[in-house]
C-alpha positions as CSV (number, residue, x, y, z in Angstrom):
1,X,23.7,48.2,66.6
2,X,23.0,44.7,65.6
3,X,24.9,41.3,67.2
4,X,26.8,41.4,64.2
5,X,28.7,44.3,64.5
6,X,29.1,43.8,68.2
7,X,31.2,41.9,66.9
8,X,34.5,43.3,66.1
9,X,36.1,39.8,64.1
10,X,35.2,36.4,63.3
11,X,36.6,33.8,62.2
12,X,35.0,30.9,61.1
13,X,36.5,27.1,60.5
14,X,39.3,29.2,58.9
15,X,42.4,26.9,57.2
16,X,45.7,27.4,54.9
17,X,47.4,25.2,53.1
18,X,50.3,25.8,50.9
19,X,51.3,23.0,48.7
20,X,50.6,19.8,50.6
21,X,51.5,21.6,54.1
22,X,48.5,22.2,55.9
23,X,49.7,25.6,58.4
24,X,46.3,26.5,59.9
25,X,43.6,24.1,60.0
26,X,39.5,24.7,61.7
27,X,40.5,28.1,63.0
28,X,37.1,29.8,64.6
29,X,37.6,33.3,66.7
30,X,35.0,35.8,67.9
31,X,37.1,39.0,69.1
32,X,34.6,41.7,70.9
33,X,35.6,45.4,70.7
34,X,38.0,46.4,73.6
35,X,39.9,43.2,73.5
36,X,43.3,42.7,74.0
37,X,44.2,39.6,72.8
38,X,47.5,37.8,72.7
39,X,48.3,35.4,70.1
40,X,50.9,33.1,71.7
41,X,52.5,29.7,70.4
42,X,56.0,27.9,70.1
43,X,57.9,28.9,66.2
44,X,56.2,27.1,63.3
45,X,52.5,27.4,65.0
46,X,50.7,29.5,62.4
47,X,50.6,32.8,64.1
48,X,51.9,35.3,61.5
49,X,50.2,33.3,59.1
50,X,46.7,33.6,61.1
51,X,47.4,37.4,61.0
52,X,47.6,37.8,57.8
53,X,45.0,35.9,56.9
54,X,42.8,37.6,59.1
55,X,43.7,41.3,57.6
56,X,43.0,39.6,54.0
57,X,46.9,39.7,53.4
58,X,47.3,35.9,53.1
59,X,45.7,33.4,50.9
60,X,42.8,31.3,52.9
61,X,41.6,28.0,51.6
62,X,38.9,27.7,53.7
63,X,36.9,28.9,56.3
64,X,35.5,32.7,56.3
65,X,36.8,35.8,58.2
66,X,34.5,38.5,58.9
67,X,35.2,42.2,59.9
68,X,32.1,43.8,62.2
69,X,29.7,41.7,60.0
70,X,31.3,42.4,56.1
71,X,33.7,39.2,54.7
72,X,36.6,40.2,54.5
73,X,37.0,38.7,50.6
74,X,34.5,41.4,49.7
75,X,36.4,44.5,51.2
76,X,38.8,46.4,49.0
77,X,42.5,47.6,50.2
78,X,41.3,51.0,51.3
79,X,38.5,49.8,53.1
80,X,40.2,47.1,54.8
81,X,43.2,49.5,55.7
82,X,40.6,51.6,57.4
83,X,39.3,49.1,59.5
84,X,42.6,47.3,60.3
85,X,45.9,48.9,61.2
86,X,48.7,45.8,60.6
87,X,52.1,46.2,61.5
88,X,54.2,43.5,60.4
89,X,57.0,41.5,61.8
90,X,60.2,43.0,59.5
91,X,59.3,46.4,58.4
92,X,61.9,48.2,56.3
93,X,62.1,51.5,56.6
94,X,63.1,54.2,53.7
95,X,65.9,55.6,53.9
96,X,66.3,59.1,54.8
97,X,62.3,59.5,56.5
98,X,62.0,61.2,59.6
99,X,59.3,60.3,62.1
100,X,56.6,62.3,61.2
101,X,56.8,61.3,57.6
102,X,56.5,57.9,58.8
103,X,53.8,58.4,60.9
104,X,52.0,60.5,58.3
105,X,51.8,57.0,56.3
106,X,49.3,55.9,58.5
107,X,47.0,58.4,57.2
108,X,47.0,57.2,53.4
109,X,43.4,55.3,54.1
110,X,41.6,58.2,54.5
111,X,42.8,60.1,52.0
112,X,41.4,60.6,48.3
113,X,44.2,59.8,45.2
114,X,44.7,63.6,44.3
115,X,44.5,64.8,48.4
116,X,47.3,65.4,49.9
117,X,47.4,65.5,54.1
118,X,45.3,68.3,55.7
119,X,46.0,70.0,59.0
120,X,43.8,67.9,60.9
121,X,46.2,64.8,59.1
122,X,49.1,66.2,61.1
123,X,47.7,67.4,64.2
124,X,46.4,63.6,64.1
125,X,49.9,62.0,63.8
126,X,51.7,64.9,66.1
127,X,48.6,63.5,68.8
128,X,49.8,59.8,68.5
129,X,53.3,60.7,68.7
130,X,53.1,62.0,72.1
131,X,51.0,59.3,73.0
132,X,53.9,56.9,72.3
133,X,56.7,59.3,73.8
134,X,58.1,60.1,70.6
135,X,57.1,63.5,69.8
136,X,60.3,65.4,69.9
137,X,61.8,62.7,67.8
138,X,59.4,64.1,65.0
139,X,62.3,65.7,62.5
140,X,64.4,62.9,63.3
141,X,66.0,60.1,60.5
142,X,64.0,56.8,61.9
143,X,67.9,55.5,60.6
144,X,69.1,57.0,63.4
145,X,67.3,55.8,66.1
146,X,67.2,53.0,68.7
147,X,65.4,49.9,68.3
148,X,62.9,51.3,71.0
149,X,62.1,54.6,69.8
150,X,61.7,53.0,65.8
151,X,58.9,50.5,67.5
152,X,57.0,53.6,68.8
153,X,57.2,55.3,65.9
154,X,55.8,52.5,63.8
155,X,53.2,52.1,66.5
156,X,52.4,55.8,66.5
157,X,51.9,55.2,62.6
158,X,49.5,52.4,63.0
159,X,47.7,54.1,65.8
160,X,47.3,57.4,63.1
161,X,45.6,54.7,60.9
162,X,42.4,55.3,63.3
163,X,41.3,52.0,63.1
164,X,38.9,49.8,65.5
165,X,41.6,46.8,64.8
166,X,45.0,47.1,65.3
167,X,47.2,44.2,64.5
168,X,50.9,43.5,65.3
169,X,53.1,40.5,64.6
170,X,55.6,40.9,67.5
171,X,56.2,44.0,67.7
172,X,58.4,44.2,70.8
173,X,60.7,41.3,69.4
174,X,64.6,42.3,70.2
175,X,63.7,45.3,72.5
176,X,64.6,45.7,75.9
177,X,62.2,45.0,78.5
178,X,61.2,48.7,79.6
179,X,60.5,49.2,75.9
180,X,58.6,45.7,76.1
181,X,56.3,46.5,78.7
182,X,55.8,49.8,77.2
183,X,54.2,48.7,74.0
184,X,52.1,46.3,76.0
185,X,50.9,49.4,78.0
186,X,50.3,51.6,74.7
187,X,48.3,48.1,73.7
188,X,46.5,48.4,77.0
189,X,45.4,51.8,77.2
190,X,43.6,51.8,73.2
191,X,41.9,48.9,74.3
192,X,40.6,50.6,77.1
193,X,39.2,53.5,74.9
194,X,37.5,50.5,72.9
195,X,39.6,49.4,70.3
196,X,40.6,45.8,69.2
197,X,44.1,45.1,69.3
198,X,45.5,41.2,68.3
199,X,49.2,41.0,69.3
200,X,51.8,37.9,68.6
201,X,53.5,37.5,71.5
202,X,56.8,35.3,71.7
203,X,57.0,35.9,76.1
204,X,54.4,34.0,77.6
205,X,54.6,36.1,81.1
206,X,54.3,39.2,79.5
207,X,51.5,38.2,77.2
208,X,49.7,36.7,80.6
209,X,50.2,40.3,82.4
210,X,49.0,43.0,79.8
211,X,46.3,40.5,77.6
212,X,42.7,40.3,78.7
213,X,42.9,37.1,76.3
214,X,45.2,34.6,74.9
215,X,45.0,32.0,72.2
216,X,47.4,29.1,72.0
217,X,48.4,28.2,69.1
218,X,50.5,24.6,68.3
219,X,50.8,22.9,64.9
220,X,48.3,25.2,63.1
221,X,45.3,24.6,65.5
222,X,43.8,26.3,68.5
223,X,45.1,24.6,71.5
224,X,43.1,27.1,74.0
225,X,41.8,30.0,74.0
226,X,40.5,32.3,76.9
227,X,41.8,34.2,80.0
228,X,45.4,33.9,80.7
229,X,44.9,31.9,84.1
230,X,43.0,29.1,82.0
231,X,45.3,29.5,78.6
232,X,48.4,29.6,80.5
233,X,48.5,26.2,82.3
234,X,51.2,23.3,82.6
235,X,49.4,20.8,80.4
236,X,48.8,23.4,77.9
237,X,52.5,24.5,78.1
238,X,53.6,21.1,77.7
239,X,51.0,20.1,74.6
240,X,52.1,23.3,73.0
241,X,55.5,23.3,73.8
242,X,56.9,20.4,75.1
243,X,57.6,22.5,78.0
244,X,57.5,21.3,81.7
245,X,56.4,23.8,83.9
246,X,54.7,24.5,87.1
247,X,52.4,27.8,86.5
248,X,51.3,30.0,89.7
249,X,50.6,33.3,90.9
250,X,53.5,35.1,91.6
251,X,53.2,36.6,95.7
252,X,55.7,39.3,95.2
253,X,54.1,40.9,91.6
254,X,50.6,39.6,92.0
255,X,51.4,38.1,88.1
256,X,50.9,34.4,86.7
257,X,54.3,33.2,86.9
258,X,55.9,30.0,84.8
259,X,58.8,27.7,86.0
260,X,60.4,25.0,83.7
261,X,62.3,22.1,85.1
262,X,63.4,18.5,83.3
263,X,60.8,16.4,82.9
264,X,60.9,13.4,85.7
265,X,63.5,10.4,84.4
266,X,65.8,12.8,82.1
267,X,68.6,12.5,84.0
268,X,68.2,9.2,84.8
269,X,67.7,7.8,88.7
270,X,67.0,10.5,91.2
271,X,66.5,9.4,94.8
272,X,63.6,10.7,96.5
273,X,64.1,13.7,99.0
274,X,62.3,14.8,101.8
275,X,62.3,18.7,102.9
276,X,62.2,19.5,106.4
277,X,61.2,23.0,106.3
278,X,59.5,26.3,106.9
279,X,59.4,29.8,107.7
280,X,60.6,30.2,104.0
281,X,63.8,28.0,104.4
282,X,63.0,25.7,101.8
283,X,61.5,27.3,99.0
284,X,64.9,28.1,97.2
285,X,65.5,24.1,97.8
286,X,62.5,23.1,96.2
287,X,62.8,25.2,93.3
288,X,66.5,24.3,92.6
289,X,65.5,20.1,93.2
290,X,62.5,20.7,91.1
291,X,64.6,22.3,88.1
292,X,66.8,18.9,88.4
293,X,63.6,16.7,88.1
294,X,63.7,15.4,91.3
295,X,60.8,13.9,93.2
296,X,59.9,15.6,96.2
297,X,57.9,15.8,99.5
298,X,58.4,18.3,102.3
299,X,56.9,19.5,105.7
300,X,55.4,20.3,108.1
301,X,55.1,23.5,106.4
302,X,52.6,26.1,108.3
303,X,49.2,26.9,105.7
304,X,50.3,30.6,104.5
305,X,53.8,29.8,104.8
306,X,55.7,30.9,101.5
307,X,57.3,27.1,101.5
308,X,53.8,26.2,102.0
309,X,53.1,27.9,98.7
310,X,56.2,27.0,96.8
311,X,55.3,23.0,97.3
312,X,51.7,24.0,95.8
313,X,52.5,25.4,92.9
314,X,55.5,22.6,92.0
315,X,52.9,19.8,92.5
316,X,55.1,18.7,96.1
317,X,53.3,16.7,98.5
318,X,53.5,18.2,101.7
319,X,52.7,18.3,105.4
320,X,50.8,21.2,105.8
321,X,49.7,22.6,109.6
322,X,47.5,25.6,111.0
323,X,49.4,29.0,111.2
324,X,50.7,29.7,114.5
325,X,49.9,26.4,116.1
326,X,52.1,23.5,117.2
327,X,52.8,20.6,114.9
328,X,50.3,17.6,116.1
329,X,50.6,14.6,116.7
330,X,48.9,13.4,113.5
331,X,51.5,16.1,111.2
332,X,54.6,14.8,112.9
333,X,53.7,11.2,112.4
334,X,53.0,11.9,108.6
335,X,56.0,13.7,108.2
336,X,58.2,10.9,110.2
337,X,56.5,8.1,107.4
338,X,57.8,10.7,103.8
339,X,61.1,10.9,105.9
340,X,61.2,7.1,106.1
341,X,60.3,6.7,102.7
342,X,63.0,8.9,101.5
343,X,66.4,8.4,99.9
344,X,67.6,11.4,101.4
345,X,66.1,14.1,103.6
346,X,67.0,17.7,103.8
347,X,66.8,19.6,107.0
348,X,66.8,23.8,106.2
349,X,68.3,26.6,108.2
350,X,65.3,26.7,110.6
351,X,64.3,29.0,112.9
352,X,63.1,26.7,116.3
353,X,60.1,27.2,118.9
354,X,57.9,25.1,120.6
355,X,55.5,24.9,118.0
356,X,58.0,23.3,115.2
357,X,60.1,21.5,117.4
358,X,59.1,18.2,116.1
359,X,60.1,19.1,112.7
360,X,63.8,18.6,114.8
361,X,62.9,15.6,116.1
362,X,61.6,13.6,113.2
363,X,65.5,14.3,111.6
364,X,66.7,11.6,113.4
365,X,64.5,8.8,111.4
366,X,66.3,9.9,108.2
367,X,68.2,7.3,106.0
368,X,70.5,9.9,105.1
369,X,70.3,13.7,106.5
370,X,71.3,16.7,104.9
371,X,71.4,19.7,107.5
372,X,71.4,23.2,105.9
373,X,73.4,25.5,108.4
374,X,73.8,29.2,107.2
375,X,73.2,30.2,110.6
376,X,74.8,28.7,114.0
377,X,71.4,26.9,115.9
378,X,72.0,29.4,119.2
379,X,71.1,32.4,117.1
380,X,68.0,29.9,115.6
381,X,67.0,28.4,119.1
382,X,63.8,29.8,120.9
383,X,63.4,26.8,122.9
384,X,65.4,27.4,126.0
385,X,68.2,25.7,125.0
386,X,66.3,22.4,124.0
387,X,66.6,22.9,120.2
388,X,70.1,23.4,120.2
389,X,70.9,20.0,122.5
390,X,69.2,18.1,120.2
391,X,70.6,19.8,117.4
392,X,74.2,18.5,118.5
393,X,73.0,14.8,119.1
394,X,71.7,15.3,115.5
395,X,75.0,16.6,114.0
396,X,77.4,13.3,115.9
397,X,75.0,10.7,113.8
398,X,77.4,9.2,111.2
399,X,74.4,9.5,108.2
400,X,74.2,13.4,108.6
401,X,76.1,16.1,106.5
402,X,76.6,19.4,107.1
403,X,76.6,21.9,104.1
404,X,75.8,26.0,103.5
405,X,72.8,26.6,101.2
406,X,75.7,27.7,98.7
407,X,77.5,23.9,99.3
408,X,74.3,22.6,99.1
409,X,73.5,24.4,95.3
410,X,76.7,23.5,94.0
411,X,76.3,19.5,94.6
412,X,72.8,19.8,92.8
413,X,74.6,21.7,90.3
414,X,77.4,19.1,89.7
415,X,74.9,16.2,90.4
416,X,76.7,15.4,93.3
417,X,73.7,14.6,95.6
């Protein structure tokens, strides 16, 4: 096999323009067999219109497409329909045709004009069928079924196609999302056996989990293109979208993850906050402050620590210690100065010992104190009793308020802070 048709599509410098609207402009791709790419991008980017123009559907003005080494302008409709499996965005549906007759359409490309479907036609599309789920829906009016099950059966169809490229303009658009996930899977899995599938994807997360690779696609050019982790970034986001986000692995599903928030200065002057936290105790805080656009420090937060992580991935500059070892000296004195620099400083629902005490006794230099109390301090105290007196000295200082996490939400909520 030659280095040509290692490779399964290229496109080359590829542009469309309609009228005086340029849509897609210098477009180059080079798509390997077994990919799973994701075509991702905000509503007017170009991606149907790259889709089609790729399968030969659409009219290119420039630029070349290639299909494992033949131009696509020289292929005819049978030849292309072998190769390529496309299955558009809207697809209307005859009335009256069950699933296997639908399915069976995907056989036409390999079929002579006088042939009709053979055995081997059916036992393909029955195959296909049951790899989407759908077999016993087989004598069933496609009019009569859910949203779900008439995606799988159009899947089912393009997978009876037997093609090494399968294409499909968001094919899991208004479906639940267990029937989401599933056509991402079904994407997966052919992939795997080595065929090429290009997907349009409208959710970024899902894209990012299921995809071996995503391009980015913003007013018709390519603004990345590569693995998820290095597509799906926050200054890609907010070039492509205007979106701003804070992008990170999620700990709990092991999957890239995306929070928005305002950008900084929307809503107009925000007074700085510092978060006093740990143990977990502030991530919730953080994330709700960081969805308002406020700026933020926080600390001493232990290395590990979920809040620890939390302040990372938001961009929050924070005091970060050793895992189970005291605060120093050096920690408490750098978290004393971001309290002291602070409009307002928010002390969490912590859980005390001798290691964290000083994240107590820095509270005291705040300009205005917040103190989270979901729990009373002697069920939070593991100091002897030392946490809890100072605790009490904290709580008679006239700048200190005293508010439940679910107080403390609805303020931010109401822009009350």
């Amino acid at each position: 096999m030659n280095a040509a048709t290692q490779i399964a599509l290229a496109a080359v410098n590829v542009g469309v323009t309609i009228g005086d609207k340029v849509i897609l402009q210098d477009i180059s791709l080079t798509i390997k067999p077994g990919e799973f790419v994701g075509i991702i991008g905000p509503n007017g980017a170009g991606k149907s219109t790259l889709l089609r123009g790729l399968r030969g559907m659409g009219a290119i003005t420039s630029g070349a497409v290639r299909v494992f080494g033949q131009p696509v302008r020289t292929m005819g409709d049978k030849q292309l329909a072998r190769m390529i499996a496309y299955m558009q965005q809207e697809v209307n549906l005859g009335f009256g045709f069950t699933a296997l007759e639908v399915v069976m359409a995907g056989r036409y490309p390999h079929l002579k004009w006088w042939q009709n479907e053979q055995a081997e036609d059916y036992e393909i599309a029955r195959k296909y069928m049951e790899f989407t789920g759908v077999e016993a829906l087989a004598e069933k009016s496609v009019q009569q079924m859910s949203g779900g099950e008439r995606q799988r059966v159009l899947l089912a169809k393009v997978l009876a196609q037997e093609t090494p490229l399968i294409f499909l303009d968001e094919p899991t658009a208004s479906l639940d999302l267990l029937y989401q996930e599933e056509i991402f899977r079904y994407c997966q899995s052919v992939c795997q056996a080595g065929k090429t599938v290009l997907i349009i994807a409208h959710d970024i997360k899902l894209a990012a989990k299921f995809c071996s690779r995503l391009v980015l696609l913003a007013r018709g050019s390519v603004i990345a293109d590569g693995a998820p982790e290095d597509v799906i970034t926050a200054a890609n986001l907010e070039q492509a979208y205007g979106l701003h986000s804070a992008v990170f692995i999620n700990k709990v599903t092991g999957n890239l993850d995306i929070h928005t928030y305002e950008a900084a200065g929307t809503l107009g002057g925000r007074p700085a906050v510092h978060i006093v936290g740990g143990g977990g105790s502030a991530g919730h805080i953080m994330r709700l402050l960081h969805e308002r656009a406020y700026t933020m420090s926080g600390g001493v937060f232990q290395q590990g620590d979920t809040d620890a992580e939390v302040a990372a991935a938001f961009g929050i500059k924070a005091v970060i210690g050793q895992p189970f070892c005291p605060v120093s000296e050096e920690q408490a004195r750098e978290n004393r100065e971001k309290i002291l620099t602070a409009d307002i400083t928010v002390l969490c629902n912590l859980y005390y010992s001798q290691q964290n005490l000083a994240n107590l006794e820095v509270a005291f230099d705040a300009k205005k104190l917040i103190v989270i109390e979901d729990t009373v301090i002697e069920d939070r105290d593991f100091t002897g009793g030392k946490a809890s007196e100072l605790y009490r000295k904290l709580l008679s200082l006239p700048q200190v308020t005293v508010l439940s996490s679910s107080q403390f939400t609805e303020q931010i909520i109401k822009d009350r802070l």
